[in-house]
N, C-alpha and C positions, 0 to 999 in steps of 0.2 A: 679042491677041485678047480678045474681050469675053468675061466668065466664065459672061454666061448661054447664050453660043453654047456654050461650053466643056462646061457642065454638060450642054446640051443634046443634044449630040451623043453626052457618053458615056454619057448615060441612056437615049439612043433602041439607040445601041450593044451593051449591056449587054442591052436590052429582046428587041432583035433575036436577038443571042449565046444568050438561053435560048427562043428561038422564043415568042414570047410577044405576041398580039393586042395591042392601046390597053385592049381590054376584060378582057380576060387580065391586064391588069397593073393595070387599074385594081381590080381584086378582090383580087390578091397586096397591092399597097400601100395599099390604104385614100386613093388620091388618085382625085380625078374621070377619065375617060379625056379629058377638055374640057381639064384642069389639064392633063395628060402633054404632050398632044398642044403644048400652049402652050409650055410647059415644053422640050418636042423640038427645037423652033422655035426658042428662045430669046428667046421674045416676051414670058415673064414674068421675075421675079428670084423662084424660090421661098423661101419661109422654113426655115430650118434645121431646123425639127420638120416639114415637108412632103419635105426632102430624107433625113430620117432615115427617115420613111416609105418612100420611095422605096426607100431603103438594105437598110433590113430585109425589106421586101416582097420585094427582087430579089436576097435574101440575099447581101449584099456589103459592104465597106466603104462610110464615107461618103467618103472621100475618093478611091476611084476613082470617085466622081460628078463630081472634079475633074480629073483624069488628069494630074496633076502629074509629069513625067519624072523618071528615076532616073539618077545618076550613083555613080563612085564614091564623089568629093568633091563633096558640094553646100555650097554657101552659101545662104541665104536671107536677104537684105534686109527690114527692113520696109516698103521702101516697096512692093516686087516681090510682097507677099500681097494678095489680093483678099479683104477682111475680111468675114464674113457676121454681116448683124447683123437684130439680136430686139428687143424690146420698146420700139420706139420709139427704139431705136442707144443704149440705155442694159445690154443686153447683146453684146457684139461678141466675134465667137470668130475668130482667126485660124488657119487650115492652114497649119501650118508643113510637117512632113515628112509626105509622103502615105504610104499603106497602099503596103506590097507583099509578093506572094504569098510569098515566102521570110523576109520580116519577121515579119510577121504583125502588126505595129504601127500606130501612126498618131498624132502629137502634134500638140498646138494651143493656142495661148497665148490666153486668155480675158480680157478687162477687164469688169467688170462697176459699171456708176453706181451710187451712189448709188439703192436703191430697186428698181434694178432685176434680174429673176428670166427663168428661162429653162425651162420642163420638158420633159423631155423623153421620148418609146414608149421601151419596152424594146428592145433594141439585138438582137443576133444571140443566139442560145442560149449562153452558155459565155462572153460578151462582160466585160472587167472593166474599168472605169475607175481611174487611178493620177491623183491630183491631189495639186499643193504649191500651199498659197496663197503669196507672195511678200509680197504686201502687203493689207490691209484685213482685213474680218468676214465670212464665209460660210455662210453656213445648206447641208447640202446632206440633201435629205431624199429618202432611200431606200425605194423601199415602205415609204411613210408611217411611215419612220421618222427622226429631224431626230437631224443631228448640224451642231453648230459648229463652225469653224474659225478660228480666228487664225494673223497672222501665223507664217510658221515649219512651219506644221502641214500632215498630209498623212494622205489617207487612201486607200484601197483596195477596190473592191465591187464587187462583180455585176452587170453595168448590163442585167443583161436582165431587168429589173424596171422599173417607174416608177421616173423620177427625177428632181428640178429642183433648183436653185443659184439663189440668192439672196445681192445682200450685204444685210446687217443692219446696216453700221455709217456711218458718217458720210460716209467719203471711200469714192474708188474702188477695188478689192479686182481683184487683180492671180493671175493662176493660171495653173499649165502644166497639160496635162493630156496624157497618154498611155493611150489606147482598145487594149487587147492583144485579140484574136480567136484564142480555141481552133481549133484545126486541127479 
């Protein structure tokens, strides 16, 4: 199935779930009720800082905007992720394991080009980011405040603050990231 049907569905879902107008939601998220509606449809491919919107507006994870099923045992394939990408596909964030209510988690492996930067709304209240660079240079600046990373390095924050990722260094810059959401 196509993932803008995917996202569409459980965005209108979710919309539906909290009883909540086009107009209603379009005030919660800071997205147009024009965008949603498109969006529902699966007529657009939203941008990742449009579906955090969504995310946050409808106080939920992002990755039940993808409703990835749950098993015991999961594998995930690279080829089997629907990779959502920024800045001209010079940032590309793969979902790997999606949110679930007893988790409380959600991880996603991140490539970032040369040059290229992704920022992102403060996330849910209480929201923290866990990131390990693997490979390359990463700027990640936290309510305006910059911290570096190199390979090997990992750091931990509060993402219900502004935030963006940057790599700064030559080659491509390679990171896992796991989103924790306070109960």
């Amino acid at each position: 199935m196509d993932i803008n049907l995917i996202v569409g569905k459980n965005i209108k879902n979710i919309r539906e779930s909290k009883k909540l107008t086009l107009d209603a939601a379009a005030k919660a998220t800071g997205v147009s009720r024009s965008m949603l509606a498109q969006i529902e449809k699966g007529d657009v491919n939203p941008t990742i800082s449009v579906l955090w919107k969504i995310a946050k507006g409808y106080k939920t994870s992002f990755s039940s905007l993808l409703n990835l099923q749950s098993e015991e045992t999961m594998m995930i394939t690279s080829q089997s992720i629907n990779p959502l990408v920024e800045d001209d596909g010079k940032y590309i964030n793969y979902p790997v394991f999606p949110f679930e209510e007893k988790k409380l988690f959600e991880t996603y492996r991140i490539e970032i080009a040369k040059g290229g930067k992704m920022s992102s709304q403060p996330h849910i209240l209480g929201t923290e980011e866990y990131v390990t660079v693997f490979e390359g240079d990463v700027e990640i600046l936290i309510n305006e405040q910059q911290y570096c990373l190199k390979k090997g390095d990992s750091i931990r924050f509060k993402a219900d603050v502004p935030h963006a990722y940057q790599n700064i260094g030559a080659d491509t810059a390679y990171l896992s990231m796991l989103i924790y959401y306070a109960e």
